[in-house]
MINUMAR-891479 format. One record per residue (C-alpha): residue number from 1; x, y, z; residue in three letters. Coordinates in steps of 0.2 Angstrom, whole numbers. Example, Ala and Ser with C-alpha at 12.3 -4.5 7.8 and 13.67 -1.06 7.14 Angstrom:
// residues 2
[rec 1,[62,-22,39],"ALA"]
[rec 2,[68,-5,36],"SER"]
***
This chain:
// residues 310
[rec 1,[168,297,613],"UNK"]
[rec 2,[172,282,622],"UNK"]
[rec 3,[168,265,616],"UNK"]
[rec 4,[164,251,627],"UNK"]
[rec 5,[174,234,621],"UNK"]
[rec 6,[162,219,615],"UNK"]
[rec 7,[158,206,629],"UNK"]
[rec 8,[169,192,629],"UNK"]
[rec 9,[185,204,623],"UNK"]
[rec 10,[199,205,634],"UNK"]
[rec 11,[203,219,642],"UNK"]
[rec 12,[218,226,651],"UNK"]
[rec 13,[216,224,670],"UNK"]
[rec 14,[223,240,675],"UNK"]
[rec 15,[211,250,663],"UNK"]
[rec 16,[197,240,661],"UNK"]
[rec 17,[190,249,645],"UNK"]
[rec 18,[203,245,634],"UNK"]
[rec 19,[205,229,622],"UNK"]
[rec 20,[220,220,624],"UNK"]
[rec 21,[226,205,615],"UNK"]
[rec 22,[242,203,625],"UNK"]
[rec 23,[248,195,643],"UNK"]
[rec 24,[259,197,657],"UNK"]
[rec 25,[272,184,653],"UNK"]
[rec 26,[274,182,674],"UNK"]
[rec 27,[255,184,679],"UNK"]
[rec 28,[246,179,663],"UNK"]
[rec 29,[234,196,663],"UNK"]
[rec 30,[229,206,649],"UNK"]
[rec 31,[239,223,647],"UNK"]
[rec 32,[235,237,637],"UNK"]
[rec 33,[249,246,626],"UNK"]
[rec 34,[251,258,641],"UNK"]
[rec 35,[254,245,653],"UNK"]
[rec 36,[268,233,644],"UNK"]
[rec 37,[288,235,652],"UNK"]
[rec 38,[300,227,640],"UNK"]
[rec 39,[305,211,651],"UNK"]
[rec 40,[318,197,646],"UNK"]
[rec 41,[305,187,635],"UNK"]
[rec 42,[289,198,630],"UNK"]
[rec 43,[281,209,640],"UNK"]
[rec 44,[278,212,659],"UNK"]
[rec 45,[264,224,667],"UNK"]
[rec 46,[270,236,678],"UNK"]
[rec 47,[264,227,698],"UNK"]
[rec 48,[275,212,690],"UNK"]
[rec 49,[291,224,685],"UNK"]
[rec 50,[289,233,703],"UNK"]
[rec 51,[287,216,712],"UNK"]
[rec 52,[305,210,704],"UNK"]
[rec 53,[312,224,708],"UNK"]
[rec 54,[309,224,726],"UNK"]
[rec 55,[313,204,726],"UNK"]
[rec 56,[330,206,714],"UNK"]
[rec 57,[345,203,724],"UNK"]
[rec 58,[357,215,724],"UNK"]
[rec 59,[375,208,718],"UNK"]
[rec 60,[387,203,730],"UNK"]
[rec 61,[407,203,731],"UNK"]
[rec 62,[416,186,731],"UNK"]
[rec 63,[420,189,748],"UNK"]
[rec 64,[401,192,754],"UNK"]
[rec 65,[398,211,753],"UNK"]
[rec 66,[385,222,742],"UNK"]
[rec 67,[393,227,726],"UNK"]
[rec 68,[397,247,726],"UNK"]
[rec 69,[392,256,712],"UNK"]
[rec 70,[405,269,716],"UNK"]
[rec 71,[423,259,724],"UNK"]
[rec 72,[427,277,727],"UNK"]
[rec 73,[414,282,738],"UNK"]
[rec 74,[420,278,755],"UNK"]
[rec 75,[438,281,754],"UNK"]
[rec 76,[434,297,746],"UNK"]
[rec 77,[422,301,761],"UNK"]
[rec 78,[437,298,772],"UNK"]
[rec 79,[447,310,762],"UNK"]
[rec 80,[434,322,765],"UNK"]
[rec 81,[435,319,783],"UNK"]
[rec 82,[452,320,785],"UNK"]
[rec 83,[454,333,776],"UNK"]
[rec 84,[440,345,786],"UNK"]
[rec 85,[451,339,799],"UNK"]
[rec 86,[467,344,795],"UNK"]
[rec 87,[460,363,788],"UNK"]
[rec 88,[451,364,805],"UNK"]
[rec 89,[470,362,812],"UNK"]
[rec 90,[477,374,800],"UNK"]
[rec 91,[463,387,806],"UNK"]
[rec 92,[467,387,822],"UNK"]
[rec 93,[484,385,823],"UNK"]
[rec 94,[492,369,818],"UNK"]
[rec 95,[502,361,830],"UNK"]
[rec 96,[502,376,840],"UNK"]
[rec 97,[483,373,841],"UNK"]
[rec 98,[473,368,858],"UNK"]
[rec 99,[465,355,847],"UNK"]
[rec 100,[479,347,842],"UNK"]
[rec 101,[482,339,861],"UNK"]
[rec 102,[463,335,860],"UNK"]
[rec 103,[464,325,843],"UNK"]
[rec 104,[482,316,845],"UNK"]
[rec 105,[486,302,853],"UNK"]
[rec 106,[491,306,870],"UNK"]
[rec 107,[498,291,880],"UNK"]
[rec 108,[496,301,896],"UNK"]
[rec 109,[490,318,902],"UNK"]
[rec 110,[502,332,899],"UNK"]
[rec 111,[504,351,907],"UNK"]
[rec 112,[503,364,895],"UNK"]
[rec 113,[505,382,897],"UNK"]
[rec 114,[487,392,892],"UNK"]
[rec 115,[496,403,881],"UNK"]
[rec 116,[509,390,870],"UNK"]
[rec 117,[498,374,867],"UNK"]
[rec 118,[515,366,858],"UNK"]
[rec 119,[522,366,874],"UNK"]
[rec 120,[522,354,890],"UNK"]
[rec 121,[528,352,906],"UNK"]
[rec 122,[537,335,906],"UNK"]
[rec 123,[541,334,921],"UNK"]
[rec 124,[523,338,927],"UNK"]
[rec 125,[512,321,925],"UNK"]
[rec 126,[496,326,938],"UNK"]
[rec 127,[483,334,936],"UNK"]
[rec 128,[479,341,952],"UNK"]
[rec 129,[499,349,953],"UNK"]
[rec 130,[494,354,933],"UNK"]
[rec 131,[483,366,938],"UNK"]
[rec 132,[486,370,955],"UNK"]
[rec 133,[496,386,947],"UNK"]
[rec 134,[491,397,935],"UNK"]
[rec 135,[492,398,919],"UNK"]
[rec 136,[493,380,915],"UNK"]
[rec 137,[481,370,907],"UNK"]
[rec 138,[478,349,910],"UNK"]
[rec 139,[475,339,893],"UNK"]
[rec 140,[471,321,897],"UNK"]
[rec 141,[478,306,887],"UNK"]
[rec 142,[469,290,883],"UNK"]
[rec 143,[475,283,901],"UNK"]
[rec 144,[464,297,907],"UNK"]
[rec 145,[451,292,899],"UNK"]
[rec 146,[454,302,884],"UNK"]
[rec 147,[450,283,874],"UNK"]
[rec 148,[443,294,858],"UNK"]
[rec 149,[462,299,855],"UNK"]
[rec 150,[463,279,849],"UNK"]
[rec 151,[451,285,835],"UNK"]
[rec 152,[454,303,833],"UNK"]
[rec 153,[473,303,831],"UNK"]
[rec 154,[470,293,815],"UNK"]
[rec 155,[463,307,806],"UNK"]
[rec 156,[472,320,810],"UNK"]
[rec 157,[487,328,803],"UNK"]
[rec 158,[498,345,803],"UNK"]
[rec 159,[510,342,791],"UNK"]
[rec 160,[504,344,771],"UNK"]
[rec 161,[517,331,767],"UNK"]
[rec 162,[509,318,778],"UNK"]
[rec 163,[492,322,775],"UNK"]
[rec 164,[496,322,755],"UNK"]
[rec 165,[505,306,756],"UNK"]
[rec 166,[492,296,767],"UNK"]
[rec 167,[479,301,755],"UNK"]
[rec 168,[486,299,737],"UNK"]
[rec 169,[490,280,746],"UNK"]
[rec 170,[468,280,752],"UNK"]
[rec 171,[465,285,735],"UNK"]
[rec 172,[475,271,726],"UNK"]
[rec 173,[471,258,738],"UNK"]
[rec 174,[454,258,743],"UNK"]
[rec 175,[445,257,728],"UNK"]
[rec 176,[455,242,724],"UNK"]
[rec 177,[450,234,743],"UNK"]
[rec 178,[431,241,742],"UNK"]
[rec 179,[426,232,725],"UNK"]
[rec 180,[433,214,732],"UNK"]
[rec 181,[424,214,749],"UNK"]
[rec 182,[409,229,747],"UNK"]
[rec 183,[410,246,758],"UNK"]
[rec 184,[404,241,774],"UNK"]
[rec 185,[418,227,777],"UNK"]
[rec 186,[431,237,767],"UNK"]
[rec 187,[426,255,784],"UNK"]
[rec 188,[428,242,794],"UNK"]
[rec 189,[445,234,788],"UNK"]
[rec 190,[449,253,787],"UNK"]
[rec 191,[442,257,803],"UNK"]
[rec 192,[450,241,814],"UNK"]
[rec 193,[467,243,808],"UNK"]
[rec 194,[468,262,812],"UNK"]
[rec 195,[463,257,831],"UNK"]
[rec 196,[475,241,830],"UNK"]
[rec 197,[490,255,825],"UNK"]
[rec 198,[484,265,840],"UNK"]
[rec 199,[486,252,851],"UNK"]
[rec 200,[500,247,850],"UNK"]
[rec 201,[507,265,849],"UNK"]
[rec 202,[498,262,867],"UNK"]
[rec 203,[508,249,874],"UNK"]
[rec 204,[526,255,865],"UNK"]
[rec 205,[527,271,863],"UNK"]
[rec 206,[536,282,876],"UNK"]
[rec 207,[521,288,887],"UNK"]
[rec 208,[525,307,884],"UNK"]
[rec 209,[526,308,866],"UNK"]
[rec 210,[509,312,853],"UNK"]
[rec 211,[508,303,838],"UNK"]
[rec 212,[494,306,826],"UNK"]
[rec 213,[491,303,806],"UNK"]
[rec 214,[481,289,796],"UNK"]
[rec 215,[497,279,792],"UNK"]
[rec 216,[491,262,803],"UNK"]
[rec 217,[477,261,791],"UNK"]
[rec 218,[486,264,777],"UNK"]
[rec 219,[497,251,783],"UNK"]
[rec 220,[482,237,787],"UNK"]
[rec 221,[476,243,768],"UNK"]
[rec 222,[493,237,762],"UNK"]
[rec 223,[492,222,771],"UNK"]
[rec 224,[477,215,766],"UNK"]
[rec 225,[478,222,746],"UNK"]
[rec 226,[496,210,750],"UNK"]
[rec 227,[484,196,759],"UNK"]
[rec 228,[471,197,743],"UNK"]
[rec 229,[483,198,731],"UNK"]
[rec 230,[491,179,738],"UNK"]
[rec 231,[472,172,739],"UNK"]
[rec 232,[468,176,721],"UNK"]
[rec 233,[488,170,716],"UNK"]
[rec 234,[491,189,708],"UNK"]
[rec 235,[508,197,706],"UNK"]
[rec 236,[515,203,723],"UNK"]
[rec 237,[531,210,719],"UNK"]
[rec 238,[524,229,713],"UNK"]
[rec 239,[516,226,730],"UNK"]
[rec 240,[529,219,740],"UNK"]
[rec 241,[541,232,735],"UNK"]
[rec 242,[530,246,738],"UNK"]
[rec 243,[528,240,756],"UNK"]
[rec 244,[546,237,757],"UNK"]
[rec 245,[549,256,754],"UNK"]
[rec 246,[538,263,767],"UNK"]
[rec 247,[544,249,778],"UNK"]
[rec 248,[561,260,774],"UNK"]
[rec 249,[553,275,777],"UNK"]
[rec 250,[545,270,793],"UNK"]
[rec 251,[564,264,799],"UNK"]
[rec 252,[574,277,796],"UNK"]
[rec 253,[565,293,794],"UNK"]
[rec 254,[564,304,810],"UNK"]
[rec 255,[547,307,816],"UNK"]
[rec 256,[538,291,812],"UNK"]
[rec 257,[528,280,823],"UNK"]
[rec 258,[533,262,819],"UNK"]
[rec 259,[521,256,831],"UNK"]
[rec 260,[509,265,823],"UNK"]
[rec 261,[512,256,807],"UNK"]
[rec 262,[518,241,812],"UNK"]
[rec 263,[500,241,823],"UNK"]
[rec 264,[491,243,808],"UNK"]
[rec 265,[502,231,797],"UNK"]
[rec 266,[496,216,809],"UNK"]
[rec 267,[479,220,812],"UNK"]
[rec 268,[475,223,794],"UNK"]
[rec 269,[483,207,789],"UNK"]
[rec 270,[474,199,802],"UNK"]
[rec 271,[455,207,798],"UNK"]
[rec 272,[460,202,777],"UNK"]
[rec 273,[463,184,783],"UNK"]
[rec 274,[444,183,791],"UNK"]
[rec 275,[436,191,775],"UNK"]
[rec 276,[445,182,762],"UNK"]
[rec 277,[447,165,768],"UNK"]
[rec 278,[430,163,779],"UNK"]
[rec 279,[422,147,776],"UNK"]
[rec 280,[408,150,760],"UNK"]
[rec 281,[395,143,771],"UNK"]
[rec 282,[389,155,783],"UNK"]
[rec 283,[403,165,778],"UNK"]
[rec 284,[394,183,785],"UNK"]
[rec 285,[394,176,801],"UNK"]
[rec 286,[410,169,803],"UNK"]
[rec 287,[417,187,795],"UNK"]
[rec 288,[407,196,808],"UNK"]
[rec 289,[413,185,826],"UNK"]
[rec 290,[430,187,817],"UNK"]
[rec 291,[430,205,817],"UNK"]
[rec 292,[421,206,833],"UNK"]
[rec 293,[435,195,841],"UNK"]
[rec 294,[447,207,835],"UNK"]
[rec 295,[440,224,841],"UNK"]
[rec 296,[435,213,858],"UNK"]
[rec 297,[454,210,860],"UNK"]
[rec 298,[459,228,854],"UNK"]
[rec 299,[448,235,870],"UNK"]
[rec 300,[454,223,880],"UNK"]
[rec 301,[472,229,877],"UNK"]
[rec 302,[468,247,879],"UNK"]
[rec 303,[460,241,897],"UNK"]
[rec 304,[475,230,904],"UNK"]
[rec 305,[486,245,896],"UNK"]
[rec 306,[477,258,906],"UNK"]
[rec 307,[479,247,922],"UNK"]
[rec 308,[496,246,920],"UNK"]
[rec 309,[498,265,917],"UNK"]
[rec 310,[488,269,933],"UNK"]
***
């Protein structure tokens, strides 16, 4: 049987029909036993504890961005990517799949035969003299207007060497990159220095060739871990050696796109420079027009490089 409290008693203001001797210490109510949340000093009632909730910021990197729960996260998303990418390849036939002329960076169109996709004509750079015999199949490059290649070619890969190295080097990297500016400038760094390797490929590379594999933005990762570490006055020799050795690597092994690198060197050490050393005041904004300016002068390039090609 329910009893009805005296009058004058107060009672909790979420259930009126209960006596309560105790207060919201942020909206001064009464709160029954059932309503009070453990808050810094006393009790809270539960509208107070949402309300907070909702008006807590969430913490912020030194350098502007949310704080990930997880640094791991995106670069292991990449991973993920990459790595459907490169069991797609491996599905349909490696470098001898169709795809592979699709996802690489092409600087111009090629000729291939219909039957041996790892081929090409060299000799043949038209579409229209392409397929005017049969059997032969046209693949555009990014002067085509294949542009996707700029993006594509940066996550994929054929060999398990390359794919292995690229990703052990993600792996260690960008957690390291994510927690000092947040996940959504740290895709972006990642992002902007793949397309900065791939452009310069663009302009230097010889116009026949494919080149394909995350390396720019490995590189633009190492550049701005390099940039960070000289802000916050770290220990830059592990680093600088590191570099040094795939700076070796990329000199004297056969096979390697030093544009690609090289590309992706510069740009990330350009996009670190914005994120870590923009003014405190309004520092979003300047990080952003920074960025913008970059990607702005990155399309650019690929236009004025396109003309030239025609």
């Amino acid at each position: 049987m329910s009893q009805t409290p005296a009058a004058g008693v107060p009672t909790c203001y979420r259930h009126p029909g209960r006596e309560s001797y105790i207060r919201c210490q942020r909206c001064d109510r009464p709160i029954c036993p059932d309503c009070m949340r453990d808050a810094a000093v006393g009790f809270q009632c539960p509208s107070c504890i949402a309300e907070g909730a909702k008006s807590t910021r969430s913490g912020r990197t030194a350098y502007g961005g949310l704080r990930p729960t997880d640094a791991s996260t995106t670069s292991m998303a990449i991973i993920a990517v990459i790595a459907a990418v490169w069991l797609f390849l491996l599905a349909t036939g490696g470098g001898a799949s169709t795809w592979y002329n699709r996802l690489a960076l092409l600087p111009v169109g090629r000729c291939i035969p219909a039957d041996r996709p790892d081929q090409y004509f060299p000799r043949i750079t038209s579409e229209a003299v392409c397929t005017a015999a049969a059997g032969r199949d046209w693949v555009p490059g990014v002067a085509d207007g294949a542009y996707w290649q700029l993006m594509t070619s940066a996550f994929t890969h054929v060999e398990i060497w390359h794919i292995g190295f690229n990703m052990l080097a993600l792996w260690v990297l960008g957690p390291q990159l994510e927690i000092a500016i947040g996940r959504a400038r740290f895709l972006a760094l990642y992002l902007l220095s793949a397309l900065s390797g791939s452009v310069l490929v663009y302009w230097l590379a010889p116009e026949g060739g494919s080149t394909l594999g995350a390396s720019g933005a490995i590189f633009g990762l190492m550049a701005a871990l390099l940039v960070l570490a000289i802000k916050v006055g770290g220990n830059v020799q592990q680093l600088l050696l590191w570099i040094g050795i795939n700076v070796a690597f990329t000199l004297f092994g056969r096979g390697i796109s030093w544009q690609g690198h090289l590309g992706g060197f510069l740009g990330g050490g350009l996009i670190a420079l914005v994120l870590f050393y923009a003014p405190r005041a309004r520092r979003t904004a300047w990080q952003s027009a920074g960025l913008g300016a970059l990607a702005v002068a990155l399309v650019v390039a690929t236009v004025l490089r396109t003309a030239a090609l025609a």
